[in-house]
C-alpha positions in Angstrom: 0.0 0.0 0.0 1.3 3.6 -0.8 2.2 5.6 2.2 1.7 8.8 0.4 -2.0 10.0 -1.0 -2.7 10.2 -4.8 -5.6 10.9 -6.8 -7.1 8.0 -8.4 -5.7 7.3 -11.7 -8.1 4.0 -13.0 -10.8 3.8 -15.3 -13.7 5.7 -14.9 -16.7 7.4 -17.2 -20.1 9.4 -17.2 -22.5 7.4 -15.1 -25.0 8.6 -17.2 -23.7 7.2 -19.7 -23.0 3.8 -18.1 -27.2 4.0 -16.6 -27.8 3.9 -20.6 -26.1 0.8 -21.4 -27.3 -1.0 -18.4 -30.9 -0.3 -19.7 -29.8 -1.5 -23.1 -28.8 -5.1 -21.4 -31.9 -4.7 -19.6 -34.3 -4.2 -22.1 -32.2 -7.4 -24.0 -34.4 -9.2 -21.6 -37.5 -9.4 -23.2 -36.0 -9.2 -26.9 -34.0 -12.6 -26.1 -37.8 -14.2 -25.3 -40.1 -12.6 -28.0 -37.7 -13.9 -30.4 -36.6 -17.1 -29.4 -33.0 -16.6 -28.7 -31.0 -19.1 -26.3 -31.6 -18.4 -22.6 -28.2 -18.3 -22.0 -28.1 -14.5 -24.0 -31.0 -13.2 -21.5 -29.5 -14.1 -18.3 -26.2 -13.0 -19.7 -27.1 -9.7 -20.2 -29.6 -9.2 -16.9 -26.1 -10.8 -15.0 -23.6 -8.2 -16.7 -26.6 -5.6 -16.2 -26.6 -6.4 -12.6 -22.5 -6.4 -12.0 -22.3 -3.0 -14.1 -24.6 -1.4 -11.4 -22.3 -1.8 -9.0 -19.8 0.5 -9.9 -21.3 4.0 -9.6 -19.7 6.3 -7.7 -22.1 9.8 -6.7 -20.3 12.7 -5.0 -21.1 16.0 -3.3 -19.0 18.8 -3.2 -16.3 18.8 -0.5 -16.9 15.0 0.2 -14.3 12.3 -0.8 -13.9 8.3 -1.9 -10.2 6.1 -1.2 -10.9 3.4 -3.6 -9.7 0.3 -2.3 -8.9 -3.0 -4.8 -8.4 -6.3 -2.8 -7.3 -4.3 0.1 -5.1 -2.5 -2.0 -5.0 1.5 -1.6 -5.5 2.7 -6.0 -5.9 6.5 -4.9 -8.5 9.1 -3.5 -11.6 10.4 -5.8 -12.7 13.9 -5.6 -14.7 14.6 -9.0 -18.4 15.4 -8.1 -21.3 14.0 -10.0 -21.8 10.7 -11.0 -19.0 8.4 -12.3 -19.0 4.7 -13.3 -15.7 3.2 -12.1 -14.6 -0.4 -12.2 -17.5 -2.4 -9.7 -14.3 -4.5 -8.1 -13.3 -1.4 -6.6 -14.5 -0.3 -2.9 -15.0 3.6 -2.4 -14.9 4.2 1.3 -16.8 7.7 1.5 -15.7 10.8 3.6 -16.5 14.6 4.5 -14.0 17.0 3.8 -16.7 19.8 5.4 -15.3 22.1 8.1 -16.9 20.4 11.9 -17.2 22.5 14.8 -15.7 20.9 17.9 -17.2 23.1 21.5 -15.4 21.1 24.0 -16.5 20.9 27.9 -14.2 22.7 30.2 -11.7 20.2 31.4 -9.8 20.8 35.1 -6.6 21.1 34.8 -2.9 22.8 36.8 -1.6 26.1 35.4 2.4 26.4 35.5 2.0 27.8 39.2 0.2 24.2 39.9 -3.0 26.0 40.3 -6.6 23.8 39.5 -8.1 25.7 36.8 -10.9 25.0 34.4 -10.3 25.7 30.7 -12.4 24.5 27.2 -12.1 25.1 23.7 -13.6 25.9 20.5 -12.2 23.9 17.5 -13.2 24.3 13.7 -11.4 21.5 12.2 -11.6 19.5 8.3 -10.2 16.6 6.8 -7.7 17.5 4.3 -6.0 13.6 3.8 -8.5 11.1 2.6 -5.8 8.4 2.7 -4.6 9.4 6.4 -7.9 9.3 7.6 -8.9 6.4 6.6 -5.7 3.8 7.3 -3.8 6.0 9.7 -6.5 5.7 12.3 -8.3 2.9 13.6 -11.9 4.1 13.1 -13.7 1.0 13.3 -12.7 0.2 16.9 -13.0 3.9 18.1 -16.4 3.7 16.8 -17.2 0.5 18.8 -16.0 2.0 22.1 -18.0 4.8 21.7 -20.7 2.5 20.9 -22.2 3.3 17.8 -24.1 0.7 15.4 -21.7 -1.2 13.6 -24.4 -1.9 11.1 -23.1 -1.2 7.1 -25.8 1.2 6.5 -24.5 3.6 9.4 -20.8 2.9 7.9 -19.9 6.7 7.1 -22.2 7.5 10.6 -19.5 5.4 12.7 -16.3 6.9 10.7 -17.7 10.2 11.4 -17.9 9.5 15.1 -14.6 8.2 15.2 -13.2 11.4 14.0 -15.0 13.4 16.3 -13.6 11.3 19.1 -10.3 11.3 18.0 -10.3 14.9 17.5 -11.9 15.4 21.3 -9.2 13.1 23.0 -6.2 15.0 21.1 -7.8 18.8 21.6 -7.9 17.5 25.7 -4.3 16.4 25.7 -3.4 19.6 23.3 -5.1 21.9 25.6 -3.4 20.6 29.2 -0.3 20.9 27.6 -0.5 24.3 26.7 -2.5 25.1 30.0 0.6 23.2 32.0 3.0 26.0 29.9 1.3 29.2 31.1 0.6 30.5 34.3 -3.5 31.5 34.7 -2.8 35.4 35.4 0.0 37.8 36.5 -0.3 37.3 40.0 3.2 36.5 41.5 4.7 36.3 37.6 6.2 39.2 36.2 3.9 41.4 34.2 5.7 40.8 31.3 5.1 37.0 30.9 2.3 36.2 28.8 0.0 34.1 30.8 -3.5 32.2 30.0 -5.9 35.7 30.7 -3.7 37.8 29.3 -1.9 35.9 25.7 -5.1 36.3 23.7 -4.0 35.3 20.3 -0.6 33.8 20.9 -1.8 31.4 23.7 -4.5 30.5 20.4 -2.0 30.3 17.8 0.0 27.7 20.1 -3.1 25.7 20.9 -3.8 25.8 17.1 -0.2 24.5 16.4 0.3 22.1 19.2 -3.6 20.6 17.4 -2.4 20.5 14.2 1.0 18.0 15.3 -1.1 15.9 17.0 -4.0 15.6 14.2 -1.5 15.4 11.2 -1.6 11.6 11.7 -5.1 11.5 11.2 -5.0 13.4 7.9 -6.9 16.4 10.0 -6.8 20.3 9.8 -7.4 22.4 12.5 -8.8 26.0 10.8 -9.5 28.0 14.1 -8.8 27.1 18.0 -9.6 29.5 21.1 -10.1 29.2 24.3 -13.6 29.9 24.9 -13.9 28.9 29.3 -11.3 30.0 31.4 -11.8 29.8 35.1 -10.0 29.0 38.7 -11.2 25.5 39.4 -14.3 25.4 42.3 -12.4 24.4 45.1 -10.1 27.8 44.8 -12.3 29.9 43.1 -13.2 32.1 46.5 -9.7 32.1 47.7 -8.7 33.3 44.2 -11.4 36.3 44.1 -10.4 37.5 47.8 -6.7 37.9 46.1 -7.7 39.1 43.5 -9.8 41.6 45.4 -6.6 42.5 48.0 -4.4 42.9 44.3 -7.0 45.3 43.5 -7.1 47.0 47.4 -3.6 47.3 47.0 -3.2 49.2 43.5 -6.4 51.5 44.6 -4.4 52.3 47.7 -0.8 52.5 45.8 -3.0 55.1 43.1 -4.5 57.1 46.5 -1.0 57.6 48.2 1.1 58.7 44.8 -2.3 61.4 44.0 -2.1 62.3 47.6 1.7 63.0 48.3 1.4 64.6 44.8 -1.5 67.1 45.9 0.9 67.6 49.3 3.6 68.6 47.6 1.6 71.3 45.4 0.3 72.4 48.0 3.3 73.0 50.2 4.8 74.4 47.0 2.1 76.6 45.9 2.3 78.3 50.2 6.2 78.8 49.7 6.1 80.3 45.9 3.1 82.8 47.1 4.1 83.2 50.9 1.3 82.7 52.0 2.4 81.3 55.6 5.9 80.4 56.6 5.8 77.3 58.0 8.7 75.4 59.9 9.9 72.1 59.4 7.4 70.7 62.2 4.4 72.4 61.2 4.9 71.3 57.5 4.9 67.6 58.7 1.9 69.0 61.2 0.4 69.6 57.7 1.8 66.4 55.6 0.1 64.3 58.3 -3.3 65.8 58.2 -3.7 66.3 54.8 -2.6 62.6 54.0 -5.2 61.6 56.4 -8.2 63.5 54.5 -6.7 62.6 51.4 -5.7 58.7 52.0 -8.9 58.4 54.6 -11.8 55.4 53.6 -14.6 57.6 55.4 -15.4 61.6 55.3 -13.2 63.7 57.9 -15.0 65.9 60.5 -13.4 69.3 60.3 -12.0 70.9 63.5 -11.9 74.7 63.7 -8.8 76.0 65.4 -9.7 79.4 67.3 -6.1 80.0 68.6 -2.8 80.3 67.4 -0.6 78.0 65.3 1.1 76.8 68.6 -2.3 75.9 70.5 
């Protein structure tokens, strides 16, 4: 068998043309009896009739045939239509329409070891009708995900196969890539690119990191993206009472730097005018009480002073 994928090369012809010589042998039928001819001539033709009518070959756009002689691979057919081919041969139908893959979310340790829960979005096609059908073992992934095995729900079973194929190999894809990447910034530097924050990159790997693992299976993967992205249950509050003391923190960090900037203006603005000379202990006096309006979580209650600077 060839290990590389060709386009079928044998005999072939308009089925429509082939439908009007099996009605010729057909209507030889009758002919051979209203005239007396041997027996043999009748059943002759109606036999050769009947083998002829097993070698057409209909096809949709995007679909595709591997045509198989004696278990021997004779190339993949892609021309739409109906075509008569030799009846020996076995065309093994597939889709090479784009599928949608919305995987569940699957649990799973960031790079920092945190559970998180992460799922995907995959938009994938067969491009490789010989891959797909004798690189992969579709027949027994179809029995273990227990789908008739009956011949009329043939192309049913092969499409189930590659559905669970692709859905084992996008779970394995995605925990690697999760396992590479740490969920968010928090105790990273900011510059690392991290699960929340990667966007298109942390797609483009996914997409890549598909695509080697699907080769084998003749499989492209046209779009992948992270669609679910979450801190696993059993963290998820401690996670949002970090993330909410990250987010105490900067608020605070922005309050102070406004604050001693506001001070500073202000002590500036008293010098440059001369307004009041202050001395080194009533400018921190000062500091001190306006950081506390300015830096303060409540309202302050003003205090009117009715004496002197000193009292």
């Amino acid at each position: 068998m060839e290990a590389k994928e060709f386009e079928f090369k044998g005999f072939r012809c308009n089925g429509f043309f082939m439908l009007f010589i099996i009605a010729l042998l057909i209507a030889l039928f009758p002919i051979v009896f209203y005239n007396g001819w041997p027996l043999w001539i009748a059943f002759t033709s109606m036999g050769v009739a009947l083998f002829f009518c097993g070698g057409f070959v209909m096809l949709e756009p995007n679909t595709g045939r591997a045509m198989v002689f004696f278990g021997k691979y004779e190339g993949s057919f892609y021309r739409t239509g109906l075509t008569w081919v030799n009846p020996l041969l076995i065309a093994k139908k597939i889709s090479l329409r784009a599928r949608n893959l919305n995987g569940e979310p699957i649990k799973v340790n960031d790079k920092n070891g945190n559970p998180i829960m992460i799922g995907l979005v995959l938009v994938w096609k067969v491009n490789n009708v010989y891959k797909a059908m004798f690189e992969i073992d579709s027949q027994n992934m179809a029995e273990n995900s227990k789908v008739g095995n009956a011949s009329m729900n043939s192309a049913l079973n092969r499409m189930n196969a590659f559905e669970e194929f692709v859905r084992v190999q996008s779970d394995a894809a995605l925990r690697q890539v999760a396992g590479e990447y740490a969920y968010d910034s928090s105790g990273v530097s900011e510059e690392i690119i991290t699960l929340r924050s990667g966007g298109e990159e942390i797609n483009q790997q996914l997409e890549d990191r598909l695509n080697e693992r699907l080769m084998i299976a003749g499989i492209e993967v046209v779009e992948a993206r992270i669609n679910y992205l979450a801190y696993a249950p059993e963290i998820a509050a401690v996670m949002l009472r970090r993330q909410q003391a990250d987010a105490i923190i900067a608020a605070r960090e922005k309050i102070v730097e406004g604050a001693v900037s506001m001070v500073k203006l202000a002590l500036q603005k008293l010098s440059d005018e001369s307004i009041v000379d202050l001395d080194e202990e009533k400018k921190a006096a000062m500091v001190s009480n306006l950081l506390v309006v300015l830096c303060g979580d409540e309202n302050t209650q003003p205090v009117i002073n009715t004496g002197t600077l000193h009292q």
